[in-house]
C-alpha positions, 0 to 999 in steps of 0.5 A: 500553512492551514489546509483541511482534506481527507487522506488516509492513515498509513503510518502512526506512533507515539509521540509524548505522553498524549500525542501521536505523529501521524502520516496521511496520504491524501489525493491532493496533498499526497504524504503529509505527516502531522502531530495529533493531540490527544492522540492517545486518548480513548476516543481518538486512539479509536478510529486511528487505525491503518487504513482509516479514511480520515478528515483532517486540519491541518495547521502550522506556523512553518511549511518547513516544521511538523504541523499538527492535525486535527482529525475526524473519522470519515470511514472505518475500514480496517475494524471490519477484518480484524477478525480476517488476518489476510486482509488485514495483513494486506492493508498493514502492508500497503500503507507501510509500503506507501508510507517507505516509497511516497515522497512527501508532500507530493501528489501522486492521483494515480497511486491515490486511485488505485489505492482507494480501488484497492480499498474498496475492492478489499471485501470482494472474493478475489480481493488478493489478486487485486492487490497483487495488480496494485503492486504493479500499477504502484511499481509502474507509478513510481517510475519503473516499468518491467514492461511484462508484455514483451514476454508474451508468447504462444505458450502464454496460458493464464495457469502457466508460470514463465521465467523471465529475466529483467535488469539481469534478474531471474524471475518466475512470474505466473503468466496472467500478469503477463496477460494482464487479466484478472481472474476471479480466482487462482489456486493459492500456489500461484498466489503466493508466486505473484506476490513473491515476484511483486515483492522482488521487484519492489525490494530490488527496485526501491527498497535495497537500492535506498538501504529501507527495511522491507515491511515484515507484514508483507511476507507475513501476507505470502505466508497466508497463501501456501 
């Protein structure tokens, strides 16, 4: 089965002395993992970074064995904040979480777009709080809606902190996500609140009903916000 298309590295590791297995997440293919030779060599090793948008071939004999890729860079995303350890906690943390809850070979356009909104959106001032909407809308996507609007009430203020119950579970979740609104910026203690209410959900929704481990480089992503 050959196919060529552009996707974006969210998962990589050794495999052989000179090859790397890859997984790329890409609008029309969805998750599709793949071996790239030569993985490991200067030139390629390069450009393979989390994140990165990539051109790839796809090549194999059997829809049901690996294949193997060839790659291009398309765009280099994550060298521009290595020297930023939020924002590149933050994109380690979004593929590793796409790369545990994204079935295979499926496409999912609406997890695709507010993935590339998000990446593109990375290098604006309030780029954490749109990360944290990404969550949302990725909790949403795959199939569970904590329907935040039902607690709305006339205390309801952008700054304020609610305790909500959902599935039997308490929660305290800042009232703009209630409200749906974006701020342009919070104050970091409502950050850190937001993130850790999105990372409740999606560990007692995805991850410890399937027994997955949870990205240690998403509560290194809270600690940043104390």
């Amino acid at each position: 089965m050959n196919w060529e298309d552009k996707g974006y590295l969210i998962f990589k590791r050794k495999f052989r002395e000179n090859a790397k297995i890859i997984n790329v997440f890409s609008k029309s293919r969805g998750k599709v993992s793949g071996v790239v030779y030569g993985g490991n060599s200067r030139k390629i090793r390069n450009y393979l970074q989390l994140s990165n948008e990539l051109f790839i071939v796809h090549n194999s004999k059997n829809e049901n064995k690996l294949g193997y890729f060839k790659t291009e860079l398309v765009n280099a995303i994550s060298p521009l904040y290595f020297s930023d350890k939020e924002r590149t906690s933050a994109l380690v943390s979004i593929c590793s979480i796409l790369n545990f809850l994204l079935p295979d070979s499926q496409p999912n356009k609406n997890i695709y777009k507010s993935f590339e909104g998000f990446i593109k959106s990375i290098n604006l001032e309030n780029w954490i709080i749109i990360y944290i909407f990404f969550e949302l809308s990725l909790i949403k996507d795959l199939g569970y809606d904590p329907d935040l609007d039902k607690y709305k009430n006339k205390n309801t203020n952008q700054f304020n902190i609610s305790k909500i119950r959902i599935d039997e579970i308490n929660y305290d979740i800042p009232d703009f996500l209630i409200l749906n609104q974006l701020p342009k910026s919070l104050p970091n203690y409502l950050i850190k609140k937001s993130l850790y209410f999105t990372r409740n959900l999606i560990q007692n929704r995805f991850f410890i009903p399937n027994n997955l481990p949870f990205p240690k480089s998403r509560v290194l992503l809270e600690n940043y916000f104390n």
